[in-house]
N, CA, C and O atoms as CSV, one atom per row, in Angstrom:
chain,resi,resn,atom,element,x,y,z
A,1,UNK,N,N,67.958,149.151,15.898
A,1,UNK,CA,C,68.956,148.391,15.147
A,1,UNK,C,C,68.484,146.966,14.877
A,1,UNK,O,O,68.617,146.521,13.737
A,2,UNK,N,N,67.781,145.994,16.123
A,2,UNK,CA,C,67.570,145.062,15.903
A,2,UNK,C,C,66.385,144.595,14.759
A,2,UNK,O,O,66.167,143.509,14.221
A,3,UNK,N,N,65.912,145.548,14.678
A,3,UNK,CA,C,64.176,146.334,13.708
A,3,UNK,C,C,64.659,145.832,12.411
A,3,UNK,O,O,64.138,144.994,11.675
A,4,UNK,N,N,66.181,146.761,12.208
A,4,UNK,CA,C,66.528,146.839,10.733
A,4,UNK,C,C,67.636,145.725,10.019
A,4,UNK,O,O,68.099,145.605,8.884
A,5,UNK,N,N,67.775,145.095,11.110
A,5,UNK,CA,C,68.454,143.285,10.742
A,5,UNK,C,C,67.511,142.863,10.425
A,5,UNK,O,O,67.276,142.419,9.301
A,6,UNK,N,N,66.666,142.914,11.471
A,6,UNK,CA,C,65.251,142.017,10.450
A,6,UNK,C,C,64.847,142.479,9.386
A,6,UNK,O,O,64.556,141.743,8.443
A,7,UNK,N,N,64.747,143.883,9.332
A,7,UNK,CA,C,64.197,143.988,7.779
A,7,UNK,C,C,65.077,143.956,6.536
A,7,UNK,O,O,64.754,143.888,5.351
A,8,UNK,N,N,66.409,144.031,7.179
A,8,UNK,CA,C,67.401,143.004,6.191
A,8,UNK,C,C,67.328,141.790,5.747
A,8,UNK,O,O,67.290,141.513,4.548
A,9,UNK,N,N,67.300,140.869,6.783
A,9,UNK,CA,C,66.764,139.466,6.472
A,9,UNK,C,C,65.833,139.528,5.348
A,9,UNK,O,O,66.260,139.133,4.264
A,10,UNK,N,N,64.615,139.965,5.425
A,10,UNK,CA,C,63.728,139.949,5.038
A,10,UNK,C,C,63.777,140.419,3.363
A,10,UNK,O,O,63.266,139.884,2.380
A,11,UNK,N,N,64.468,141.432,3.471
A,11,UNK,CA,C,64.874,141.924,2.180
A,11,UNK,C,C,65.359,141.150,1.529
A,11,UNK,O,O,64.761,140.804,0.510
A,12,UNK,N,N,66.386,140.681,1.789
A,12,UNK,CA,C,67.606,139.831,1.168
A,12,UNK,C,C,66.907,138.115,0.856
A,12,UNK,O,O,67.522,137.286,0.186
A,13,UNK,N,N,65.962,137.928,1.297
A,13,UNK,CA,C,64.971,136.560,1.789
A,13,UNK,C,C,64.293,136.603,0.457
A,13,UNK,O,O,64.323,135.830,-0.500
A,14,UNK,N,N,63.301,138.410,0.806
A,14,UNK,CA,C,62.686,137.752,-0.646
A,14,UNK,C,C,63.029,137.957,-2.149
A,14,UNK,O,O,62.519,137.459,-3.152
A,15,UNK,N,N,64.077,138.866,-1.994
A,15,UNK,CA,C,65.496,139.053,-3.371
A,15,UNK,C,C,65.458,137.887,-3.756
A,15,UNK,O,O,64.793,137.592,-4.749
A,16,UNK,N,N,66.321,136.758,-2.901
A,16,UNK,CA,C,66.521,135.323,-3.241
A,16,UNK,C,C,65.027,134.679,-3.807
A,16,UNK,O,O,65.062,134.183,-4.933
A,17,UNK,N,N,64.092,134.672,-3.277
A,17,UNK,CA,C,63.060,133.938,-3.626
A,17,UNK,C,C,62.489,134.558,-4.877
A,17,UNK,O,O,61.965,133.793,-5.686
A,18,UNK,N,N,62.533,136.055,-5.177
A,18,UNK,CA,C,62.223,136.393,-6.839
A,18,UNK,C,C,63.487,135.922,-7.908
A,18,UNK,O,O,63.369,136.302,-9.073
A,19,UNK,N,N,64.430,135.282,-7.619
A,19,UNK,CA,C,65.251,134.725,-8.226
A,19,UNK,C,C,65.323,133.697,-8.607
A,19,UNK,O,O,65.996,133.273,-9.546
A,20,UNK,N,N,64.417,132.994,-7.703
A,20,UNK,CA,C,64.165,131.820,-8.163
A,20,UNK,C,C,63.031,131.683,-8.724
A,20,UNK,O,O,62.759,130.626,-9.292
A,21,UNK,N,N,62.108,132.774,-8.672
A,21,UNK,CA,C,60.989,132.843,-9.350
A,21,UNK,C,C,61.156,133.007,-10.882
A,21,UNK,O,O,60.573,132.462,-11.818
A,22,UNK,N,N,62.240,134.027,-10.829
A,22,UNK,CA,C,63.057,134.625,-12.226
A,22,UNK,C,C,63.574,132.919,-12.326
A,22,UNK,O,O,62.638,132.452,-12.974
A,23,UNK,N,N,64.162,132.199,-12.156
A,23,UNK,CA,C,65.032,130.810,-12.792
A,23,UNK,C,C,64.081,130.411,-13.422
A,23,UNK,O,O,64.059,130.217,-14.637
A,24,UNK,N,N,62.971,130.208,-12.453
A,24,UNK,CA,C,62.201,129.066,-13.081
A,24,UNK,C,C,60.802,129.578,-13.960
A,24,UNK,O,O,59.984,128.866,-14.541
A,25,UNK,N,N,60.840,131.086,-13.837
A,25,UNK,CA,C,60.244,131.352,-15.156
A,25,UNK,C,C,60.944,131.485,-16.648
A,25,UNK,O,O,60.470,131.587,-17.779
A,26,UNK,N,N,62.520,131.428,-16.040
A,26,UNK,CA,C,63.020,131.271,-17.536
A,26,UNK,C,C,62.992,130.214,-17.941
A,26,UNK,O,O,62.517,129.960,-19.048
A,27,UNK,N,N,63.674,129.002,-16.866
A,27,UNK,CA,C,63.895,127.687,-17.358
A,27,UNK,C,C,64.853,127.934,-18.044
A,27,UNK,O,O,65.416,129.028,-18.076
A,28,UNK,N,N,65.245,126.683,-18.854
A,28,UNK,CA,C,66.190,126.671,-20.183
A,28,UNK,C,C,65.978,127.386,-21.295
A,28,UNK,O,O,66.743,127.471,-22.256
A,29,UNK,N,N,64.460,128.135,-21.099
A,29,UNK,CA,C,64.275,128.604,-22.974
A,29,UNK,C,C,65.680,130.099,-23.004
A,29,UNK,O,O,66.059,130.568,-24.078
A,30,UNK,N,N,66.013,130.400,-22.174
A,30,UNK,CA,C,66.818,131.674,-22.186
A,30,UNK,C,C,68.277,130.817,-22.144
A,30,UNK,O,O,69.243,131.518,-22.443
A,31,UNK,N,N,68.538,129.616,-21.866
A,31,UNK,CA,C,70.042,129.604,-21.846
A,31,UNK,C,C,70.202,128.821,-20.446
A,31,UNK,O,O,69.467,129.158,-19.518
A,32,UNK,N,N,71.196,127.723,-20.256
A,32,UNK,CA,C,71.227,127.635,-18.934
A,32,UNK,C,C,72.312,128.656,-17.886
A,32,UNK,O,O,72.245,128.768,-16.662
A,33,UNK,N,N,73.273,129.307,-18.817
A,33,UNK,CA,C,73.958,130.138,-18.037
A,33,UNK,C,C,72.784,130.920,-17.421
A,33,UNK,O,O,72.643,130.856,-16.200
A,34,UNK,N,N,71.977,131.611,-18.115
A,34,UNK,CA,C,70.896,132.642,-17.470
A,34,UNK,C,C,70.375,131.869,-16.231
A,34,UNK,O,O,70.111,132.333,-15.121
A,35,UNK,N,N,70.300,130.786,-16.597
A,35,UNK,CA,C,69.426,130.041,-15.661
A,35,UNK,C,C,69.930,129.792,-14.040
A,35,UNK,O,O,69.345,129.931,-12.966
A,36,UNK,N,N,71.548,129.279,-14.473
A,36,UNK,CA,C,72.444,129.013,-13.521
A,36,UNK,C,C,72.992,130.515,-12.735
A,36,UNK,O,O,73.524,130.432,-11.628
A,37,UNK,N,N,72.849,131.570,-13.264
A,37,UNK,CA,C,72.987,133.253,-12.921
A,37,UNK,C,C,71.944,133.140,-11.733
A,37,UNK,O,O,72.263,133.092,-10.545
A,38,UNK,N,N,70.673,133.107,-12.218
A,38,UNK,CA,C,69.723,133.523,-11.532
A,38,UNK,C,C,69.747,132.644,-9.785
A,38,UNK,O,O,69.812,133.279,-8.732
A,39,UNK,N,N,69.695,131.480,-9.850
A,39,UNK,CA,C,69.898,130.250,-9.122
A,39,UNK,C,C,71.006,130.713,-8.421
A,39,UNK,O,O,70.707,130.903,-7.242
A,40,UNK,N,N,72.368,131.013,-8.718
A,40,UNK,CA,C,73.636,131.227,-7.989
A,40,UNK,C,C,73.400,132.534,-7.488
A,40,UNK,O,O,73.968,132.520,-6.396
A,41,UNK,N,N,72.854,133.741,-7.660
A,41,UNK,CA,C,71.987,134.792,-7.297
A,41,UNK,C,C,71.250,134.374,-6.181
A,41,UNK,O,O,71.777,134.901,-5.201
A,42,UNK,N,N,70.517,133.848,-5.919
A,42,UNK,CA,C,69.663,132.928,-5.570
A,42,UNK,C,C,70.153,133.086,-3.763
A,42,UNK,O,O,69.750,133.850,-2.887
A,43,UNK,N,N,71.187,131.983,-3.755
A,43,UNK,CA,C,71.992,131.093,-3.247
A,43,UNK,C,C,72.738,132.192,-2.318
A,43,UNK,O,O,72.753,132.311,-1.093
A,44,UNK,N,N,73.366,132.972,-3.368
A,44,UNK,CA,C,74.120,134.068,-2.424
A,44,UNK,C,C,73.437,135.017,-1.537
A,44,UNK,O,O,74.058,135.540,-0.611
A,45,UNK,N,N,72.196,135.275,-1.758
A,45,UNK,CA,C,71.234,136.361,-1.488
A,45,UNK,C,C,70.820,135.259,0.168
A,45,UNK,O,O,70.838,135.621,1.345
A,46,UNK,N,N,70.502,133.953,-0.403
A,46,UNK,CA,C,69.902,133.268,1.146
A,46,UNK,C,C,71.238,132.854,1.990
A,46,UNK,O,O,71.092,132.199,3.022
A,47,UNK,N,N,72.828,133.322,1.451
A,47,UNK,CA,C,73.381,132.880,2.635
A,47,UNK,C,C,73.864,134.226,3.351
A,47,UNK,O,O,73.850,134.373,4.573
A,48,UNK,N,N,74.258,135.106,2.514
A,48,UNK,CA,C,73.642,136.199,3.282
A,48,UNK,C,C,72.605,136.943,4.373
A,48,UNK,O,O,72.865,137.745,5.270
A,49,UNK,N,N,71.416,136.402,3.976
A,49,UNK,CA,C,70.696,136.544,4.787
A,49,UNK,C,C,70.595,135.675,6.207
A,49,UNK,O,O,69.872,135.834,7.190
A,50,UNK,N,N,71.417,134.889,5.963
A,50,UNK,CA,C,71.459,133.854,6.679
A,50,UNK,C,C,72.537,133.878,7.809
A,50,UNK,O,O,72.379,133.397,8.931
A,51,UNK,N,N,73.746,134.560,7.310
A,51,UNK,CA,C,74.620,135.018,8.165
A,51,UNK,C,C,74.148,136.577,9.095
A,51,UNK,O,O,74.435,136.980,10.222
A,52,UNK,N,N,73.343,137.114,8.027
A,52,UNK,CA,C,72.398,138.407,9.491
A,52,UNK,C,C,71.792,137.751,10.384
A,52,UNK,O,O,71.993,137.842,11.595
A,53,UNK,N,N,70.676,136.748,9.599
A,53,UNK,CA,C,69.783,136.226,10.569
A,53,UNK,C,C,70.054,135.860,12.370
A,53,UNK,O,O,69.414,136.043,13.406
A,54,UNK,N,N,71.821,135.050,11.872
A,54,UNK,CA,C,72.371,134.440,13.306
A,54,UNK,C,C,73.387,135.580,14.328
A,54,UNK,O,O,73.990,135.355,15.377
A,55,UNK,N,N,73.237,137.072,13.363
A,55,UNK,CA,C,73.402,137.880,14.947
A,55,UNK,C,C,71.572,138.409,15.170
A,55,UNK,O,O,71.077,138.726,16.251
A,56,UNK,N,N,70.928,138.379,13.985
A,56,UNK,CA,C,69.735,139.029,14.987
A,56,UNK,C,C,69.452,137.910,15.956
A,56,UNK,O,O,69.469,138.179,17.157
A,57,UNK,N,N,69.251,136.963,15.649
A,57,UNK,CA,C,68.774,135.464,17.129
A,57,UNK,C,C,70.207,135.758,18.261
A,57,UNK,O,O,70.223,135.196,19.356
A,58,UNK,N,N,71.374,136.712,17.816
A,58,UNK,CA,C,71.871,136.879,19.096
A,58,UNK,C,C,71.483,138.034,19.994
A,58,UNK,O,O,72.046,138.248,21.068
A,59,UNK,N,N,70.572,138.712,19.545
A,59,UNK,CA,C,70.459,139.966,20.183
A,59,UNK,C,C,68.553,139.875,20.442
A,59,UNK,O,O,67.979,140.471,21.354
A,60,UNK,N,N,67.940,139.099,19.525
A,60,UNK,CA,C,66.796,139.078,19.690
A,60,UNK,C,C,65.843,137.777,19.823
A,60,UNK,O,O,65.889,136.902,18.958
A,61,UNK,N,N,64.924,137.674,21.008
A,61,UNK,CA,C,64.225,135.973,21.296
A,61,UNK,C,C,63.736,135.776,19.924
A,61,UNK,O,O,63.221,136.631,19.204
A,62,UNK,N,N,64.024,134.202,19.582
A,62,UNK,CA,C,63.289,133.975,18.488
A,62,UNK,C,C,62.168,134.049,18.440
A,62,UNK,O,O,61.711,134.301,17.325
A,63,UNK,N,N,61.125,133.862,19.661
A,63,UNK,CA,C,60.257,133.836,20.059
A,63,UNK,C,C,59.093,135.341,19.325
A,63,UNK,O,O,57.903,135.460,19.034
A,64,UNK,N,N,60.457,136.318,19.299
A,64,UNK,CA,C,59.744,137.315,18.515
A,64,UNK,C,C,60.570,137.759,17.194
A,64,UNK,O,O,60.276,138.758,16.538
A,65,UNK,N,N,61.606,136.915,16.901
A,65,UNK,CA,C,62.306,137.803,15.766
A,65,UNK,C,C,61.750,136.269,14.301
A,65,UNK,O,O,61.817,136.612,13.121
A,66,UNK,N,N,61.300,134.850,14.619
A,66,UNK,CA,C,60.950,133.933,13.752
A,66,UNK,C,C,59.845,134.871,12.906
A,66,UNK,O,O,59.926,135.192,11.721
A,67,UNK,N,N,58.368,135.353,14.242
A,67,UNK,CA,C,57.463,135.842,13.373
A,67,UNK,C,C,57.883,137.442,12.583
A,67,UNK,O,O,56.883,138.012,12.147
A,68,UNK,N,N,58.781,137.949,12.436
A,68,UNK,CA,C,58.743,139.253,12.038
A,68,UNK,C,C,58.924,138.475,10.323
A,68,UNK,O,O,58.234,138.852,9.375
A,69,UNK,N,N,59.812,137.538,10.235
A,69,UNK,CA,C,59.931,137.014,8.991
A,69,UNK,C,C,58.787,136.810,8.060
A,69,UNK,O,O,59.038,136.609,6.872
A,70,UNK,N,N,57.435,136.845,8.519
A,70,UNK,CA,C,56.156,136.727,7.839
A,70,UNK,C,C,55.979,137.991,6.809
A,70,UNK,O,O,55.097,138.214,5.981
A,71,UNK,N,N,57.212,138.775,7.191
A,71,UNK,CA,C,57.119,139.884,6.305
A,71,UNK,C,C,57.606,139.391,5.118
A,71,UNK,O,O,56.989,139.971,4.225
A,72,UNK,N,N,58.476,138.539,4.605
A,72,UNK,CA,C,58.723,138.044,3.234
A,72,UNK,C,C,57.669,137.644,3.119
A,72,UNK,O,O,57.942,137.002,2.104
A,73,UNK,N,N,56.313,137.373,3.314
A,73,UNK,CA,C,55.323,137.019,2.534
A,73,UNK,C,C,54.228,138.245,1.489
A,73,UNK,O,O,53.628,138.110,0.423
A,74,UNK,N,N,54.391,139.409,2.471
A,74,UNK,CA,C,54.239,140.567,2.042
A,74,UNK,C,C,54.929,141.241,1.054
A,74,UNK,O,O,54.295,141.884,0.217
A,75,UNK,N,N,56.383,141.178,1.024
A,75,UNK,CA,C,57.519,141.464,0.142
A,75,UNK,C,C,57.133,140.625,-1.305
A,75,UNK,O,O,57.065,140.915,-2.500
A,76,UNK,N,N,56.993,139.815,-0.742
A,76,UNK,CA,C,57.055,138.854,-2.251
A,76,UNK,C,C,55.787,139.264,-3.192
A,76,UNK,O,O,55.817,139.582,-4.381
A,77,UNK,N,N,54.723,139.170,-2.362
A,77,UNK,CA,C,53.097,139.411,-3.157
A,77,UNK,C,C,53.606,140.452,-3.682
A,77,UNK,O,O,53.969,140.360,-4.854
A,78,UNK,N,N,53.730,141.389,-3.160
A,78,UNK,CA,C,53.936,143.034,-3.889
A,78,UNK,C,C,55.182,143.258,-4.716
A,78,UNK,O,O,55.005,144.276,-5.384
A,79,UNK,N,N,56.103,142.844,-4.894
A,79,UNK,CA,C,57.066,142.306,-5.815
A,79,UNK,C,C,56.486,141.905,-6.870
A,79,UNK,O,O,56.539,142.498,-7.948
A,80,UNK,N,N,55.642,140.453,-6.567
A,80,UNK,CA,C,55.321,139.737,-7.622
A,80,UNK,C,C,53.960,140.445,-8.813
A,80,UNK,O,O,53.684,140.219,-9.992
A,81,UNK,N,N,53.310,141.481,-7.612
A,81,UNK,CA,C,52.285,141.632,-8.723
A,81,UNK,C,C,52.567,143.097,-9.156
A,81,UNK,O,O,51.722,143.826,-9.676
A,82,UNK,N,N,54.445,143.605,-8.758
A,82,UNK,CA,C,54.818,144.761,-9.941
A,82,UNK,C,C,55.712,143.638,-10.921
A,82,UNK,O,O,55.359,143.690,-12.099
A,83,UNK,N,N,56.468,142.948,-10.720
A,83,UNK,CA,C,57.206,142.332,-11.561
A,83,UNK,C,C,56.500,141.666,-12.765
A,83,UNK,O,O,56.609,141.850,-13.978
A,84,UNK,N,N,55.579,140.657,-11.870
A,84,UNK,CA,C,54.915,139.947,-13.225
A,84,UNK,C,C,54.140,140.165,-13.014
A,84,UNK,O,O,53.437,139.158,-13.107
A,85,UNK,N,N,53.296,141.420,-12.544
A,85,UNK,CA,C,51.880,141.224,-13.123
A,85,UNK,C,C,50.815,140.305,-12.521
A,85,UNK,O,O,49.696,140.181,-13.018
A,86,UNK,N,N,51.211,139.694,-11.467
A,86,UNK,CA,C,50.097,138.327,-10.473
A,86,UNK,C,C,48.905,139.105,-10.096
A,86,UNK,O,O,48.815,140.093,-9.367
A,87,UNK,N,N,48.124,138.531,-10.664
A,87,UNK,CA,C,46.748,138.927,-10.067
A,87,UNK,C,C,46.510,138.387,-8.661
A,87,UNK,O,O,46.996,137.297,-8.360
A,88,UNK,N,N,45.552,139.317,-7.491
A,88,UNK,CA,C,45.579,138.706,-6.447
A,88,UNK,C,C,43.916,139.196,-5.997
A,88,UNK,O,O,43.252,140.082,-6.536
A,89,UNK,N,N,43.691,138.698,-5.350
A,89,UNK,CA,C,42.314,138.666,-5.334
A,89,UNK,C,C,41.884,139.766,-4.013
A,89,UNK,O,O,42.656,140.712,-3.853
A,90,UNK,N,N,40.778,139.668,-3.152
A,90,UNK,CA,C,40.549,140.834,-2.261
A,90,UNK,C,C,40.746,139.879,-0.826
A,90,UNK,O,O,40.916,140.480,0.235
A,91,UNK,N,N,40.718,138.527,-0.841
A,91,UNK,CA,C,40.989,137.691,0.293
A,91,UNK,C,C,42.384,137.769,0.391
A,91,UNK,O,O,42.920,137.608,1.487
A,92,UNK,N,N,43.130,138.026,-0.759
A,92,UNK,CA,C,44.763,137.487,-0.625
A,92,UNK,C,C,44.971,139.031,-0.032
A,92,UNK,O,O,45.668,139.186,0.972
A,93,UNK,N,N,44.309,140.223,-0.724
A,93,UNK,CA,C,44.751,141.754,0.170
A,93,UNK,C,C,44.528,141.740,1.619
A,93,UNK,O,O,45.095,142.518,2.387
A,94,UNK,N,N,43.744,140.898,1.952
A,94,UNK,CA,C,42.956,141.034,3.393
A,94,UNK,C,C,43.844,140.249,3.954
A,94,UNK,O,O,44.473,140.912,4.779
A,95,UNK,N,N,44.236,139.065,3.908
A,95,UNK,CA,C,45.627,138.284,4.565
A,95,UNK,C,C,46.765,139.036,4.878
A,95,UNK,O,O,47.131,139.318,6.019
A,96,UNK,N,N,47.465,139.438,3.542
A,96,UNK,CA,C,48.403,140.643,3.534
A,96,UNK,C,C,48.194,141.227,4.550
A,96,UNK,O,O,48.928,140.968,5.504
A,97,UNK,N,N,47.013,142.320,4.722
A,97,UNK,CA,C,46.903,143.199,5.388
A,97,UNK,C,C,46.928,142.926,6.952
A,97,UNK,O,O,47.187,143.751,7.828
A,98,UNK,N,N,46.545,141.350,7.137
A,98,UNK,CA,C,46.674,140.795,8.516
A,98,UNK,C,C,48.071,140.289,9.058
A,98,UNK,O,O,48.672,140.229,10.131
A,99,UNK,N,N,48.242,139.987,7.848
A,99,UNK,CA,C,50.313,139.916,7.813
A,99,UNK,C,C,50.878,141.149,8.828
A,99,UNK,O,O,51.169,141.181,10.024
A,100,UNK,N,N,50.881,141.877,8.031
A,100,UNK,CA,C,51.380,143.359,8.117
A,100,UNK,C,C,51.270,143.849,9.837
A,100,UNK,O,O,52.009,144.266,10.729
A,101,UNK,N,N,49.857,143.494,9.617
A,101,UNK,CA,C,49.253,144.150,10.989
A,101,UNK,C,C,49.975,142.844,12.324
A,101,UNK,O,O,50.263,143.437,13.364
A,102,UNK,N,N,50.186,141.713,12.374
A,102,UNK,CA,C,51.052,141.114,13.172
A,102,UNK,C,C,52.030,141.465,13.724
A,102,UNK,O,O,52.283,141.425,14.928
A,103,UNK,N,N,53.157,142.142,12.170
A,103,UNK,CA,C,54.466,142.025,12.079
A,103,UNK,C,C,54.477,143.034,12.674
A,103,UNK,O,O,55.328,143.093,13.562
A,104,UNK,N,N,53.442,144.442,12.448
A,104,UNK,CA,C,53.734,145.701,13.375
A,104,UNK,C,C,53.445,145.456,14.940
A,104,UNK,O,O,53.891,146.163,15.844
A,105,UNK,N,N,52.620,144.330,15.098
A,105,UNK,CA,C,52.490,144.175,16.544
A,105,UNK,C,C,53.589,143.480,17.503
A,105,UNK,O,O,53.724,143.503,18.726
A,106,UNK,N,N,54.292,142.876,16.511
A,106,UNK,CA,C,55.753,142.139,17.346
A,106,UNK,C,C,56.734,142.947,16.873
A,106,UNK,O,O,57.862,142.698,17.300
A,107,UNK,N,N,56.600,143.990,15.987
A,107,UNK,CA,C,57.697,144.847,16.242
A,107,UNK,C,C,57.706,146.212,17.218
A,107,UNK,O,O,58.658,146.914,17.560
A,108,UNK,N,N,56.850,146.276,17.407
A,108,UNK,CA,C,55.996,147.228,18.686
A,108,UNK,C,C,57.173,146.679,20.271
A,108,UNK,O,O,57.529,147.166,21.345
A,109,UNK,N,N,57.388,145.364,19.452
A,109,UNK,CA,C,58.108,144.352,20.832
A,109,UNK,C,C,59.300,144.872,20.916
A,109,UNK,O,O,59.855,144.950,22.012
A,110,UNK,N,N,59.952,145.358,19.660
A,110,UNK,CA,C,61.214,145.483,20.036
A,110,UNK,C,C,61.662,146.777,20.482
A,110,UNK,O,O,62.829,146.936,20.841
């Protein structure tokens, strides 16, 4: 259970952060309602996550539930290079892949 709060967080973490990726690749040329959508999207997605976050730190040491969050860094790359298309190089796969391999080792913890 405590596994899948975090990977809620995490979800909901990097939702918000392609939203703001989405704002500020529209900017104003789309409208500022679009703009202000995306942003208030945004907003709701990180307080959400934010209200999981403070029962997983009740059930789990931060000590091991801060690093599981390194998984929004993973979420996002792979998001970003189906969404838009980001090129990433074979050092940025190899990081990733050391990401990954962490997050399974402190979740091994729980």
């Amino acid at each position: 259970m405590n596994l899948l709060l975090i990977l809620m967080v995490s979800l909901l973490s990097c939702a918000a952060q392609l939203c703001q990726k989405q704002a500020a690749y529209l900017g104003t040329r789309h409208g500022k309602k679009r703009l202000i959508m995306w942003i208030a999207l945004s907003i709701f997605l990180l307080g959400v996550a934010m209200l999981l976050w403070l029962l997983v730190l009740r059930v789990v040491p931060v000590s091991v539930a801060y690093p599981m969050l390194s998984l929004n860094f993973v979420l996002v790359a792979i998001a970003a290079k189906l969404i838009w298309r980001e090129t990433y190089t074979l050092q940025q796969w190899f990081g990733t892949l050391a990401i990954v391999a962490g997050v399974a080792l402190m979740g091994s913890h729980l």
